[in-house]
N, C-alpha and C positions, 0 to 999 in steps of 0.2 A: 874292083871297088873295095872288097873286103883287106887286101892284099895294101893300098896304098892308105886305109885307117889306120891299120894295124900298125904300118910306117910313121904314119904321123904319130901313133900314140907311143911308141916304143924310142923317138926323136923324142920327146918330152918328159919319156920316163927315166931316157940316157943323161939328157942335159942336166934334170932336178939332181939326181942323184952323186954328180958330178959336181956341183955347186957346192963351193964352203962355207960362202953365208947362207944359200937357201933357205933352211928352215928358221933360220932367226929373222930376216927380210921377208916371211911369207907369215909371221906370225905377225911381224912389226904393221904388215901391210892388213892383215885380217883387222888387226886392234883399231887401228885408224879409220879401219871405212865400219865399223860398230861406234865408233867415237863421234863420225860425222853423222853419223845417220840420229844416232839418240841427240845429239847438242840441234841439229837442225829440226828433227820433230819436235824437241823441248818449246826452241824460242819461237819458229818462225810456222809451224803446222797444227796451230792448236784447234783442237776441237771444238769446233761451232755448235755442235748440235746438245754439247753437253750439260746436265742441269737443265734442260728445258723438259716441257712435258709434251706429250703429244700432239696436245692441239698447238702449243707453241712451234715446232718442228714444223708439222704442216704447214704450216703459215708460213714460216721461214723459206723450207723448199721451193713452197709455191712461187714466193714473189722474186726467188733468184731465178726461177725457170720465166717466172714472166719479167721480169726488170732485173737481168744479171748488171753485175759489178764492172763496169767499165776501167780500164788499167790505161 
């Protein structure tokens, strides 16, 4: 078991190193899924519970646990 990790991980450490775009394609790919992730939490994930007060929250909790949001 040890013996065919070590194979996949040394297959992955030959390939990368091997690559002439690699590091520019793995930075290009990092930037993009931080870009998708902030632009989709910006427009489409926003904070429901924010600005409200405690007792406002409870209430809110409460009645999506009893009457959730139908899609």
């Amino acid at each position: 078991m040890k013996r065919a990790v070590l194979a996949v991980y040394n297959f992955y450490v030959e390939g990368f190193k091997n690559m002439t775009w690699g590091r520019q394609l793995w930075w290009l790919i990092l930037l993009k899924v931080v870009l998708l992730f902030l632009v989709l939490r910006a427009f489409f994930f926003k904070p429901v519970l924010a600005g409200k007060s405690e007792e406002q929250k409870i209430e809110h909790v409460s009645n999506e646990l009893i009457n959730p949001i139908k899609y």
